[in-house]
C-alpha positions as a LaTeX table, in Angstrom:
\begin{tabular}{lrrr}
\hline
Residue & $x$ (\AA) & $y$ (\AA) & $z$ (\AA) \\
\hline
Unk1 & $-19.78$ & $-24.61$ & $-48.58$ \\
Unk2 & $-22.96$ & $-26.85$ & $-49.37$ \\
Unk3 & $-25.31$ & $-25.94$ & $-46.54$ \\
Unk4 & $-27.53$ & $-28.70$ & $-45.11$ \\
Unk5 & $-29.23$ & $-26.18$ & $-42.44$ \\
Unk6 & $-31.10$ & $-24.12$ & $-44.79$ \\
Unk7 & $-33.75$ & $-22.49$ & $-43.93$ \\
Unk8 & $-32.36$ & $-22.23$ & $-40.45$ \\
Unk9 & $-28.80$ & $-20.66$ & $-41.08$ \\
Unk10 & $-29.03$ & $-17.67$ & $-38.94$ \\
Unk11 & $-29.93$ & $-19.42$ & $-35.76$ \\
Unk12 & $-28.28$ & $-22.32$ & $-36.83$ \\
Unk13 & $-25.05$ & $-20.29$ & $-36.70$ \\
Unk14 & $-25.72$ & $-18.05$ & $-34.08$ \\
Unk15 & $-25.56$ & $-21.22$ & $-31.83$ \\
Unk16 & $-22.38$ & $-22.38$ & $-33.39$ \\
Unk17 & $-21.42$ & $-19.11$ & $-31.94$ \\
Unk18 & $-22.61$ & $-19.48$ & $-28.77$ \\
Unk19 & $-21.01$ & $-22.97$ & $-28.43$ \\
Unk20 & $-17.62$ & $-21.66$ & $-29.50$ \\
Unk21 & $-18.07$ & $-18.90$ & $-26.45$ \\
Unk22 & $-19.31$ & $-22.09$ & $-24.11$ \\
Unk23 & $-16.52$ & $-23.68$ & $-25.00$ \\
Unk24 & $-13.35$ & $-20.94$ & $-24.36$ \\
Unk25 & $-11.31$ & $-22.31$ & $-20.89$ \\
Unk26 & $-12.99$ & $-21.04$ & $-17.77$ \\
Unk27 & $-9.98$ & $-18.60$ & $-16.83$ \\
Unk28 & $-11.39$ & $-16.83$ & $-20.10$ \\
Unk29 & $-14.82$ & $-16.85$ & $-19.99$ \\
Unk30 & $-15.47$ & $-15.83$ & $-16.58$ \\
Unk31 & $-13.48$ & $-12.93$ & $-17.14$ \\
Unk32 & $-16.01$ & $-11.65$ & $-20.17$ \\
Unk33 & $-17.59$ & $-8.63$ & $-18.68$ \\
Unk34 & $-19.06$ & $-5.47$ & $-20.74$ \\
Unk35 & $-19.11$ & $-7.10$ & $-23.98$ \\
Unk36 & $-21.48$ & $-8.30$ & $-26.26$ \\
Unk37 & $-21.12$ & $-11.07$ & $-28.80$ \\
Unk38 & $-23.07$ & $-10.41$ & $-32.17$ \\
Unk39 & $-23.34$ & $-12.41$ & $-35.31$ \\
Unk40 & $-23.94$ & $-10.16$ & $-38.52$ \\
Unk41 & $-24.14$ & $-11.32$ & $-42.12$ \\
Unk42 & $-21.24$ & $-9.52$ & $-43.32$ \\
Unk43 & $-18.68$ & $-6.77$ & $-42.22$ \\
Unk44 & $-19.31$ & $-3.30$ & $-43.49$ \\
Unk45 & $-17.77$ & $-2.40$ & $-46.91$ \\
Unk46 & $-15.27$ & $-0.15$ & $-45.27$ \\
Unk47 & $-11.39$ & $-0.52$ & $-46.57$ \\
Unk48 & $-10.14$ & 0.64 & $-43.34$ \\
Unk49 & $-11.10$ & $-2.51$ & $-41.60$ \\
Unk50 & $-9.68$ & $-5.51$ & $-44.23$ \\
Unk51 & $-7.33$ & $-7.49$ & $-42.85$ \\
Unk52 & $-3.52$ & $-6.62$ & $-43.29$ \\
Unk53 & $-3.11$ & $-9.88$ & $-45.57$ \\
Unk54 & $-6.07$ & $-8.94$ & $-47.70$ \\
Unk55 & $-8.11$ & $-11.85$ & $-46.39$ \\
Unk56 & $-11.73$ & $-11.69$ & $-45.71$ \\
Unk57 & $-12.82$ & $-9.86$ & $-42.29$ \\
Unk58 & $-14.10$ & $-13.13$ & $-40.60$ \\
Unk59 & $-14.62$ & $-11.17$ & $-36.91$ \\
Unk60 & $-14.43$ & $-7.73$ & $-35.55$ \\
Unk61 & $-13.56$ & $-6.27$ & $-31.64$ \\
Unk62 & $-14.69$ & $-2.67$ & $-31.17$ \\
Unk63 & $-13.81$ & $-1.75$ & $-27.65$ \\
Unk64 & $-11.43$ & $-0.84$ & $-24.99$ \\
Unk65 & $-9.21$ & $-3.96$ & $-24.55$ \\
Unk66 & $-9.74$ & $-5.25$ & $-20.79$ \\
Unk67 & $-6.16$ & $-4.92$ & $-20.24$ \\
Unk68 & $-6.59$ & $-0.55$ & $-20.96$ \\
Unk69 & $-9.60$ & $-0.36$ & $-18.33$ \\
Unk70 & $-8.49$ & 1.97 & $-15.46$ \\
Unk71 & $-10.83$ & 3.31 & $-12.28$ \\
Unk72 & $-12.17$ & 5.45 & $-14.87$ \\
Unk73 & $-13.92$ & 2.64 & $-16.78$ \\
Unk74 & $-17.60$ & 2.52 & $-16.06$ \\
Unk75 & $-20.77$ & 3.32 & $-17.10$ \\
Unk76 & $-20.24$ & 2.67 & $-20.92$ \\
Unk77 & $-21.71$ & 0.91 & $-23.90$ \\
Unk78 & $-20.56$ & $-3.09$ & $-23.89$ \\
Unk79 & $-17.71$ & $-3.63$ & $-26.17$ \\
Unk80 & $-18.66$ & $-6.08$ & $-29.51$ \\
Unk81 & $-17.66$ & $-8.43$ & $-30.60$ \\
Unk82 & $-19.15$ & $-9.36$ & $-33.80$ \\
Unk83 & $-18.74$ & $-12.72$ & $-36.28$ \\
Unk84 & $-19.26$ & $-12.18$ & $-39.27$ \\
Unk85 & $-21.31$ & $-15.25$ & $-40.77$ \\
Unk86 & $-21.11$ & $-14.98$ & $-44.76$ \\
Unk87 & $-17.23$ & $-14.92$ & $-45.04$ \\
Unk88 & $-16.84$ & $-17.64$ & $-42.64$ \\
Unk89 & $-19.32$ & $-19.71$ & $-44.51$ \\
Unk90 & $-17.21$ & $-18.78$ & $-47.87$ \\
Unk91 & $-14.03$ & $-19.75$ & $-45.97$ \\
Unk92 & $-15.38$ & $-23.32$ & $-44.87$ \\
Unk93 & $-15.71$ & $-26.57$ & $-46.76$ \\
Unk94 & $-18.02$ & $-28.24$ & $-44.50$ \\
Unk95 & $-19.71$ & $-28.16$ & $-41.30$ \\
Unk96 & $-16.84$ & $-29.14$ & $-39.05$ \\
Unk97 & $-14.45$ & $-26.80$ & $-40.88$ \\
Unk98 & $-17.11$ & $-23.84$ & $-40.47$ \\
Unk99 & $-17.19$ & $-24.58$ & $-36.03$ \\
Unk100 & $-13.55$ & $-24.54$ & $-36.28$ \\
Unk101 & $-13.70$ & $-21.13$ & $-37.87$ \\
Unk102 & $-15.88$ & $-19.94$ & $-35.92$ \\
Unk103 & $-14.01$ & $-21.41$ & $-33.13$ \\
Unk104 & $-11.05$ & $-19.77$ & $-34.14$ \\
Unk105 & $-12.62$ & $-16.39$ & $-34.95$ \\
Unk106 & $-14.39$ & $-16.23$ & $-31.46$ \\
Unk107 & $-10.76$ & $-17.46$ & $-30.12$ \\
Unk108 & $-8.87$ & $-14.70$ & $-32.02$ \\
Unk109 & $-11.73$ & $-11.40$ & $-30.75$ \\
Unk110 & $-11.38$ & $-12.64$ & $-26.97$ \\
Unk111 & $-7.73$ & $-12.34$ & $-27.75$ \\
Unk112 & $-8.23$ & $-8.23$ & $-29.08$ \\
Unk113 & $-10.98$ & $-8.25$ & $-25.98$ \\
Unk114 & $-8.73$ & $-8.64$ & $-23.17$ \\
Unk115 & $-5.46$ & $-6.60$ & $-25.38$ \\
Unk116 & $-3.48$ & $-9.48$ & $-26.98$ \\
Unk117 & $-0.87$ & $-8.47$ & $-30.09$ \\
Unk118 & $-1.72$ & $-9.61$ & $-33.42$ \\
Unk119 & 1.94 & $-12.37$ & $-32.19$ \\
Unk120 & 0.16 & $-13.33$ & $-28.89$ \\
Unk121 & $-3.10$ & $-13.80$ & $-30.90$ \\
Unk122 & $-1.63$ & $-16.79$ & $-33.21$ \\
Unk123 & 0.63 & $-18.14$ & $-30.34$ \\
Unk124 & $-2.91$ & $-18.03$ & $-28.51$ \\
Unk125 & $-4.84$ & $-19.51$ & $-31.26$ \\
Unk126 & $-2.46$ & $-22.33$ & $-31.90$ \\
Unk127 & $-2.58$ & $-23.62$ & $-27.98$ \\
Unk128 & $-6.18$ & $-23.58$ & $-28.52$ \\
Unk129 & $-6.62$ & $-25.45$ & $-31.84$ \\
\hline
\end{tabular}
């Protein structure tokens, strides 16, 4: 993707980010609790955690899905949620088509956050595209 926010890319992108959170419905947002929402430059070279399709890791949840909490949940670490910013800017053609992949990457994590299936996920993804 030609960039035309060099020099700037990191914070650039970390406020697509951020604007792609801002922008989830209410219902969703305000439900965000004990997690924090991290932009790295590129997912850790681990085979365990490529996608099932062989596609580039473009996000990551680590975390107990909000749906799992019990009584018992307290007093932990935040979950993460972290976007991965050098595969999405491979994926992308252009500026609009990288803020709809982030959009869609922040989409699909808040869907593993609060315990969707990989089905609900799409089904979730698709409503919100």
């Amino acid at each position: 993707m030609p960039h035309r926010y060099r020099g700037k890319e990191r914070r650039f992108f970390e406020k697509l980010v951020q604007e792609a959170v801002e922008s989830l419905p209410a219902e969703l947002k305000d439900r965000l609790e004990n997690v924090a929402i991290l932009v790295e430059e590129n997912p850790p070279d681990r085979p365990e955690e490529n996608d099932e399709r062989g596609q580039e890791l473009l996000g990551l949840y680590q975390g107990i899905p909000h749906k799992h909490r019990g009584l018992w949940y307290g007093n932990v670490l935040p979950d993460r949620i972290v976007i991965y910013r050098k595969p999405l800017e491979r994926v992308s053609s252009s500026l609009e088509d990288l803020k709809r992949n982030i959009r869609q990457t922040v989409v699909h994590e808040v869907g593993h956050y609060f315990g969707f299936e990989e089905e609900d996920l799409r089904r979730f993804e698709e409503e919100e595209s």
